[in-house]
C-alpha positions as MATLAB code, in Angstrom:
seq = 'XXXXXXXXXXXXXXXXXXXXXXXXXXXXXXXXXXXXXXXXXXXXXXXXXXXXXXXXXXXXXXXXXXXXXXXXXXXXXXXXXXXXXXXXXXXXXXXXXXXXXXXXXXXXXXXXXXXXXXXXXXXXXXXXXXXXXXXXXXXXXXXXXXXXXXXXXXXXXXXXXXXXXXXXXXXXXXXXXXXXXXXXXXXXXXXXXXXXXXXXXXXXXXXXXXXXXXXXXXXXXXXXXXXXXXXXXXXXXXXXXXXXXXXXXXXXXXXXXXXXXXXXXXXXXXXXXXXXXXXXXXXXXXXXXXXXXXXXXXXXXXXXXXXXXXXXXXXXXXXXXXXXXXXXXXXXXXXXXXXXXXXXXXXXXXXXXXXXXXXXXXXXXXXXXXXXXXXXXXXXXX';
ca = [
     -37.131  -10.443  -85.446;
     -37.322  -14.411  -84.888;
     -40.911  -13.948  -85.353;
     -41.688  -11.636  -87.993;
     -39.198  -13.936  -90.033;
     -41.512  -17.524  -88.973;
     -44.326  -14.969  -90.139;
     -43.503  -14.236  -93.531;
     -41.918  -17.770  -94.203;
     -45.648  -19.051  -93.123;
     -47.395  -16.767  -95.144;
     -45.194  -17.208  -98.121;
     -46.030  -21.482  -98.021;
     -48.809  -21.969 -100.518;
     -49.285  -25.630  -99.218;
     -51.291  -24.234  -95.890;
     -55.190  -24.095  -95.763;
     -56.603  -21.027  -94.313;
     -57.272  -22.683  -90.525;
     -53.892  -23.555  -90.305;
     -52.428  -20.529  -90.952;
     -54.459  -18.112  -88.388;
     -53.929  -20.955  -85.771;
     -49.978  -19.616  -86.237;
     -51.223  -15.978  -86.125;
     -52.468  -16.633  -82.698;
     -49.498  -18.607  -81.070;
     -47.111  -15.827  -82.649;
     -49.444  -13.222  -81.076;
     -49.215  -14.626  -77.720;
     -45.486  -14.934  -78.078;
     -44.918  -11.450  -78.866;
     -46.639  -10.414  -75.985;
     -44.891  -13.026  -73.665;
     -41.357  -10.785  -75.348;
     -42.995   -8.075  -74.430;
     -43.924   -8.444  -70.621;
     -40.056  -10.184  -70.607;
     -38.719   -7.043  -71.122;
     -41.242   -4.771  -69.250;
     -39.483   -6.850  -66.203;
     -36.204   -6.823  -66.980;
     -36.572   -2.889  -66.745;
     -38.423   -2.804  -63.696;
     -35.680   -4.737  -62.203;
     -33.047   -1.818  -63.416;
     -34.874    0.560  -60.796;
     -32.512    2.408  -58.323;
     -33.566    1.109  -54.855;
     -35.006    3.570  -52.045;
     -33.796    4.418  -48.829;
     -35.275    5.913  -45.762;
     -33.898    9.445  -44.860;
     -33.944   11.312  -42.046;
     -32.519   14.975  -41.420;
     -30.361   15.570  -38.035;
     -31.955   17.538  -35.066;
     -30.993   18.013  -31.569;
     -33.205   17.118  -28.192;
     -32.692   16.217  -24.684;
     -32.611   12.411  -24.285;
     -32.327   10.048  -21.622;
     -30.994    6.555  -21.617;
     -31.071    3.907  -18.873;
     -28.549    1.374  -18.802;
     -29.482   -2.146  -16.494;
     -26.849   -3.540  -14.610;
     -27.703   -7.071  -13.121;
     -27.701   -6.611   -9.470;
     -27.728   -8.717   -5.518;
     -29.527   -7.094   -2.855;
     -27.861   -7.335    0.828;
     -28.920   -5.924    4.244;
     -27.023   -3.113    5.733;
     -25.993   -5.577    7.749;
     -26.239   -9.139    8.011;
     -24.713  -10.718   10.979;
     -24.364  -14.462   11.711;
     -24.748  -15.425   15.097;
     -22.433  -17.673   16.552;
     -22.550  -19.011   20.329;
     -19.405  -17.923   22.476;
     -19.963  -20.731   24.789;
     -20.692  -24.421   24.708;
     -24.177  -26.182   26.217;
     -27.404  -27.027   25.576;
     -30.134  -25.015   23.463;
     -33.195  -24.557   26.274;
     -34.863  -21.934   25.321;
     -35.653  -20.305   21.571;
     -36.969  -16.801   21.993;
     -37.836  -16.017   18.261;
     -39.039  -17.020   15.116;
     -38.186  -17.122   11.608;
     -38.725  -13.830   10.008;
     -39.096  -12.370   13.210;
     -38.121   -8.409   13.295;
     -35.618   -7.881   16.465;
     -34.131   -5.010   18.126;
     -30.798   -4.401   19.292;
     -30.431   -6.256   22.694;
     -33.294   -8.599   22.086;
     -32.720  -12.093   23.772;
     -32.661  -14.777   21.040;
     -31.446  -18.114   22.581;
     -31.290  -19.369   26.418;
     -27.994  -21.798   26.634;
     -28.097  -24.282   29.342;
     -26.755  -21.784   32.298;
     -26.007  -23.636   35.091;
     -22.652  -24.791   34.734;
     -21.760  -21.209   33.754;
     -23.681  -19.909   37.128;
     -21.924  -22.589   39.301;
     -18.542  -20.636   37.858;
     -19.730  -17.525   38.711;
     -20.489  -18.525   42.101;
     -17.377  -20.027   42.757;
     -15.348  -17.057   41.430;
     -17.090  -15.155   43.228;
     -16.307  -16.733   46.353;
     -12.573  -16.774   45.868;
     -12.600  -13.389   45.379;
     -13.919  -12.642   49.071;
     -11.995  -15.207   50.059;
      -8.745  -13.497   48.526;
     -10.168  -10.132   49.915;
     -10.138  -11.591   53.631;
      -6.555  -12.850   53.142;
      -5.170   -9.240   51.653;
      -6.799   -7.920   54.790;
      -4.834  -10.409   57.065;
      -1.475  -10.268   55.004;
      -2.119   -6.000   55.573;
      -2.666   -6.145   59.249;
       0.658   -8.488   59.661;
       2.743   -6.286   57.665;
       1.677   -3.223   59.422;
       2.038   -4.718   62.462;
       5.508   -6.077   61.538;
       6.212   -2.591   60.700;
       5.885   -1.384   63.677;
       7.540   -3.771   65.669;
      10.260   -3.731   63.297;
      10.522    0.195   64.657;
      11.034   -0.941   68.059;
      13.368   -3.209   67.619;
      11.453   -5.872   68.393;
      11.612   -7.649   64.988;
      14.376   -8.531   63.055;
      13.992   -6.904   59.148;
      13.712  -10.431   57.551;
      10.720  -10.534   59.102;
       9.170   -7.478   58.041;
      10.349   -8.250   54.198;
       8.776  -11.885   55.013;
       5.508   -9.993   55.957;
       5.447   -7.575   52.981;
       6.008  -10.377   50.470;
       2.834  -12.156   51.881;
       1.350   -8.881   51.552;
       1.984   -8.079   48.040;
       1.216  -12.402   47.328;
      -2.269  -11.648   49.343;
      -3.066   -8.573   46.758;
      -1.983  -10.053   43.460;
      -3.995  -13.239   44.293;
      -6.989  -10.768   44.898;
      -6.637   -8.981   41.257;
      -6.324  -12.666   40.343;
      -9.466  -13.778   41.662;
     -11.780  -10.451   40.383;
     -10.454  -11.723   36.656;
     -11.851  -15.172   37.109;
     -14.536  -13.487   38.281;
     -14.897  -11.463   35.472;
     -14.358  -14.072   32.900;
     -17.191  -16.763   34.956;
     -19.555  -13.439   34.802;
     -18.771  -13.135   30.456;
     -19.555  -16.437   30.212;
     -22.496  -16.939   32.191;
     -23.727  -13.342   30.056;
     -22.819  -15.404   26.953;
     -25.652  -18.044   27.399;
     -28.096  -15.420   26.983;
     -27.699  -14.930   22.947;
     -28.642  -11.236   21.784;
     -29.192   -9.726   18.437;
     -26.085   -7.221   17.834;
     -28.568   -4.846   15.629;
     -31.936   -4.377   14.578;
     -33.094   -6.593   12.055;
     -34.925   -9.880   10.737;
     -34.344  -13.001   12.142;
     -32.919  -15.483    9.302;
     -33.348  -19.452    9.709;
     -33.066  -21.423   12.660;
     -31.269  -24.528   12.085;
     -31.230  -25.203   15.391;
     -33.808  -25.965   17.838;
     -34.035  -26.876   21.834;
     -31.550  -29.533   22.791;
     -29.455  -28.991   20.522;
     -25.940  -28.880   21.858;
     -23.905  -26.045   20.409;
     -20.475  -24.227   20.668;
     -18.390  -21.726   19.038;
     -16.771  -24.484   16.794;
     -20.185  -24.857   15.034;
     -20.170  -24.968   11.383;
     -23.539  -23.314   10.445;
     -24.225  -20.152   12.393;
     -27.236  -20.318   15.193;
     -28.850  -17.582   12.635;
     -28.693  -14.590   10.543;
     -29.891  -11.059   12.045;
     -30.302   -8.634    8.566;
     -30.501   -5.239    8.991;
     -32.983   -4.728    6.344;
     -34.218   -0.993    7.462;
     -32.316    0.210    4.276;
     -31.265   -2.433    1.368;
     -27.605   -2.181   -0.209;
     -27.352   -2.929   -3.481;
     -24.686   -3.872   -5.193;
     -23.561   -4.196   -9.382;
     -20.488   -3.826  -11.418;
     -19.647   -1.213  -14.226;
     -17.261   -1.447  -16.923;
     -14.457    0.624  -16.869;
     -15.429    2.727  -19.947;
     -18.105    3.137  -17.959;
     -16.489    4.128  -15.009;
     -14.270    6.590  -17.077;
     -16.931    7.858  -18.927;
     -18.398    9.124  -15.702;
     -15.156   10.257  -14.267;
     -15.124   13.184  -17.597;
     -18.615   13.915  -17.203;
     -18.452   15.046  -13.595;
     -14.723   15.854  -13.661;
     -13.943   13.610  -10.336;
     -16.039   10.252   -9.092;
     -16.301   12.151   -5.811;
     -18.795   14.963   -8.072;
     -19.968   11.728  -10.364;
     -21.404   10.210   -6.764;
     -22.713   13.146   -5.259;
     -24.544   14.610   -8.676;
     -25.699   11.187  -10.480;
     -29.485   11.047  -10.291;
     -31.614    8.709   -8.366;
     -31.686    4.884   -9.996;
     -34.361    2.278   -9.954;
     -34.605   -1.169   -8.941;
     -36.210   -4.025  -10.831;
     -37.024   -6.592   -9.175;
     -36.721  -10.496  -10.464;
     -40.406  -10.892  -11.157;
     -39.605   -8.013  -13.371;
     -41.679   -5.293  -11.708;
     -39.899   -2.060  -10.732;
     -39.589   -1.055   -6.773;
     -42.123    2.035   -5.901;
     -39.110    3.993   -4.374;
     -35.617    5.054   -6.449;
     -32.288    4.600   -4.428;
     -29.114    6.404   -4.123;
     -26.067    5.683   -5.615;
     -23.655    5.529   -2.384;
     -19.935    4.310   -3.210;
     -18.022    3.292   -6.429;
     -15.110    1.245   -6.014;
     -11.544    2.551   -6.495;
     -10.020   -0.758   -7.289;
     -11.031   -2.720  -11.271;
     -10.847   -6.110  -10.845;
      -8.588   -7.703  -12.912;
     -10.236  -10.437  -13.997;
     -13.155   -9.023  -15.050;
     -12.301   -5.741  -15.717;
     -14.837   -3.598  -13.785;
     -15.681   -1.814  -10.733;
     -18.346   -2.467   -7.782;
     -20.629   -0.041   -6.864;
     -22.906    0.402   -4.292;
     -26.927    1.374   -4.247;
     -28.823    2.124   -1.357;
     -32.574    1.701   -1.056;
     -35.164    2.305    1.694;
     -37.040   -0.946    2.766;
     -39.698    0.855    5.311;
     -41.976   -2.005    3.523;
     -39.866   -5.109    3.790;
     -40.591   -5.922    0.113;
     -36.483   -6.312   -0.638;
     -35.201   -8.910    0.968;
     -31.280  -10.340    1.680;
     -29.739  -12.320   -0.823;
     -32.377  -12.101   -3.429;
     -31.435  -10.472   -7.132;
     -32.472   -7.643   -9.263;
     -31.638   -5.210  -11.703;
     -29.946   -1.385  -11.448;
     -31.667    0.924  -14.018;
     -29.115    3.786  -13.939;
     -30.973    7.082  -16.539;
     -28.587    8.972  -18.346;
     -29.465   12.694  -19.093;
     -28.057   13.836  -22.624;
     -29.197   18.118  -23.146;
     -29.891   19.111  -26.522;
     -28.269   16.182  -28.275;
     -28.265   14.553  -31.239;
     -30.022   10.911  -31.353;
     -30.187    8.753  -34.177;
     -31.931    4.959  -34.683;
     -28.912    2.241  -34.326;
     -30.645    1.137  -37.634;
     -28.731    4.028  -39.422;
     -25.157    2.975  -38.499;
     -22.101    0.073  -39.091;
     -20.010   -1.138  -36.939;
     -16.650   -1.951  -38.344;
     -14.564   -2.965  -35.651;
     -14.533   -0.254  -32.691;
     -15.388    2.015  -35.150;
     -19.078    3.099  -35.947;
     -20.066    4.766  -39.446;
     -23.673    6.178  -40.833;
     -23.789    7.533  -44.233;
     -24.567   11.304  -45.210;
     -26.838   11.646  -48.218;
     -24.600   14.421  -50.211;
     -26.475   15.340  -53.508;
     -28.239   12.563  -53.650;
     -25.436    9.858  -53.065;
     -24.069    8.690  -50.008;
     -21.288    9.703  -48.028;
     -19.275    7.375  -45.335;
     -18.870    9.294  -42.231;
     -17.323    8.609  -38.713;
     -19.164    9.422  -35.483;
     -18.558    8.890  -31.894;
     -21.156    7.913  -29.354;
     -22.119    7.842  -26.034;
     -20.688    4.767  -24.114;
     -24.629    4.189  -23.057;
     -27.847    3.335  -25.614;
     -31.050    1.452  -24.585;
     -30.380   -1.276  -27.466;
     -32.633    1.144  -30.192;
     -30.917    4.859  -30.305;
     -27.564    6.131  -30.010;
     -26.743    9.770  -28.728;
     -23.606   11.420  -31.209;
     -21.365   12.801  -29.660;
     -18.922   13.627  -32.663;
     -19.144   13.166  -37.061;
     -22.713   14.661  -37.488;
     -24.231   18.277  -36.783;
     -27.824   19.332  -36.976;
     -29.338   19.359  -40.623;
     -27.408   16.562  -41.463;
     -29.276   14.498  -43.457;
     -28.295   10.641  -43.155;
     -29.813    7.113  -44.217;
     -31.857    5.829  -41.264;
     -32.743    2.639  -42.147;
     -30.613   -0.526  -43.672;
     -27.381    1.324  -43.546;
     -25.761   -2.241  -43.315;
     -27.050   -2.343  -47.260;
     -25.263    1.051  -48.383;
     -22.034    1.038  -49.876;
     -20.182    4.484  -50.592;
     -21.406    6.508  -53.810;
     -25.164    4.902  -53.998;
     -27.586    6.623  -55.436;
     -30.552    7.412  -52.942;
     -34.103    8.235  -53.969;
];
C-alpha cells in the first residue's frame, strides 16, 4: 500500500523528466519484491516441525552391563619365616611356578640342628633314668613284701619313678619342638602357585617379626574375580530367578575385559554373591571365577565384568525416545497425529543406547523416537 501510494504521488508530479521517473519504477520494483520474499519467509517459518516415528515391536534382546573389576588368585599366600637366622640359600625365582611342598628358602640351620641334637640327647638320657627309677621301685616293691623295707621307702621309690617318667614326656616335647624348628628353616610353598617378589636375598637376616613377607605364592590355576552390584541390581536378580541361590546357579557365563581393553578368550562363572550390602556404599560383592591354564590374568591387576542380560520377545526402544523426570521415565505416543505423555517402566540394565520396557507400551504402539526431550504434550506430529 506504502508503495502504490509513493507511485501515484510520483506519477502525478509534473516537475519530473522522463529518466527520473523510471529510475523510481525500478527501486519500487525491487522493493516490492524484497515485501514479497519477506513474507514468503515469514510463512515458511509457520511450518509444523517433523518428528521421527517409530511403531512398537517385540524381539529378544540382550544387554551387557560392565562392572569395574580386581583380579586375585585363588589363593595368595604370604610367606612369613617361623624362625629367626640367616637367608643361605634362595631356591626360586621371581615368577617362578611352584608346587605344593617345593623348598623355597634355606635358613641358616645350625643353631636349630645343635637343638635338635641336644634334645635329643636328653631324651635318652631321661629314658635311661625312667629305666633306673623302674627297676628301684620294683625292687622296693618287693622287698617291701618281705618285710624288708619300711613303706616310706617304697612311696620314696615310686615318687622317683613317676619324677623319672614325667621328665621323659618332658624331654620328647623339647624334642619335638627343636625338630619344628629345625623343619622351619627349610621354607616351603603351602600351595601350588607363582612365586611373587623376593625382597629378600642371601644374608639377609630374617624372623617372624618381619614387616614385608619373604614372598607371595598365588594360586593362579583359576583367577577370582571380584566386582560390586547395586542393590537394585541385586534385587532385580533376586525376582528374576525367584531366589539368589537359582540367580547363581542359572546366570549365564560373563566375560572379562582386560585393562588394555581386549576381552579374555575364555568366559567365567559367576561363583558367590554376597549376602551382606555395605552400608556405605550401598552394594553387594560378588565373585567371578576364571580359568588361567594360560597365565595371561595375573594377581592384583584390574579389569572389567561384562555380565549379558537375556530379555525374550521384548520390547526395545532407542533412549533417544524417552524423558527422565525424576525416577520417573516418559516417551510420548503419537495418538491421531498429536502426542500423548505416557509412563513406562524399564529394565534396571541398558547398554547406554536402548532400553527394554517392561511396562506403559504394547506392540503397535507407535511413539516419537527421536528428540523426545523437544515434545511437549498435544504437538502436532507430521
Amino acid at each position: 500500500m506504502f508503495y502504490s501510494v509513493i507511485f501515484v504521488t510520483v506519477f502525478n508530479d509534473n516537475s519530473m523528466n522522463k529518466v527520473e521517473r523510471k529510475w523510481i519504477q525500478l527501486v519500487m520494483v525491487i522493493g516490492c519484491i524484497m515485501l514479497l520474499a519477506s513474507c514468503k519467509k515469514a510463512q515458511d517459518v509457520q511450518v509444523k516441525p517433523s518428528y521421527a516415528t517409530m511403531k512398537v515391536a517385540a524381539a529378544d534382546k540382550e544387554l551387557s552391563t560392565s562392572y569395574s573389576a580386581t583380579i586375585r588368585g585363588r589363593q595368595d599366600i604370604d610367606i612369613y619365616p617361623q624362625v629367626s637366622g640367616t637367608i643361605v640359600k634362595l631356591c626360586v625365582n621371581e615368577g617362578e611356578k611352584v608346587r605344593r611342598g617345593q623348598l623355597l628358602f634355606i635358613i641358616d640351620q645350625v643353631p636349630y640342628r645343635a637343638a635338635l641334637n641336644t634334645a635329643t640327647a636328653n631324651v635318652e638320657a631321661a629314658k635311661a633314668s625312667l629305666a633306673t627309677a623302674k627297676l628301684t621301685y620294683n625292687s622296693n616293691k618287693e622287698l617291701y613284701a618281705q618285710k624288708v623295707v619300711s613303706a616310706f621307702s617304697l612311696k620314696t621309690t615310686e615318687n622317683s619313678y613317676l619324677t623319672a617318667k614325667a621328665q621323659l614326656s618332658q624331654a620328647e616335647a623339647q624334642e619335638i619342638s627343636a625338630r619344628n624348628n629345625f623343619s622351619y628353616t627349610e621354607v616351603k610353598s603351602p600351595c601350588d602357585g607363582v612365586v611373587g617378589a623376593l625382597p629378600y636375598r642371601a644374608g639377609a637376616l630374617v624372623g617372624p617379626s618381619i614387616r614385608q613377607a619373604l614372598t607371595t605364592v598365588s594360586d593362579n590355576s583359576d583367577m577370582y574375580v571380584y566386582f560390586s552390584m547395586t542393590e537394585n541390581q541385586l534385587l532385580s536378580l533376586t525376582r528374576q530367578y525367584g531366589t539368589m541361590d537359582e540367580a547363581i546357579k542359572n546366570m549365564p557365563e560373563v566375560q572379562l575385559q582386560l585393562n588394555d581393553g581386549s576381552v579374555y578368550d575364555i568366559k567365567g562363572k559367576i561363583e558367590s554373591i554376597s549376602g551382606v550390602i555395605d552400608r556405605q556404599t550401598g552394594t553387594v560383592v560378588a565373585r567371578a571365577v576364571f580359568p588361567n591354564a594360560s597365565r595371561l590374568l595375573h594377581s592384583g591387576s584390574s579389569g572389567n565384568v561384562i555380565v549379558p542380560n537375556t530379555y525374550k520377545q521384548c520390547i526395545v526402544i532407542p533412549q533417544g525416545a524417552t524423558v527422565q523426570l525424576q525416577d520417573k521415565t516418559i516417551v510420548y505416543k503419537v495418538v491421531d497425529g498429536k502426542t500423548v505423555s505416557t509412563l513406562i517402566t524399564v529394565a534396571p540394565v541398558n547398554d547406554g543406547h536402548e532400553y527394554v520396557v517392561l511396562d506403559g507400551l504394547k506392540v503397535g504402539d507407535e511413539i516419537v523416537s527421536e528428540g523426545a526431550g523437544l515434545v511437549r504434550e498435544g504437538t502436532p506430529v507430521k
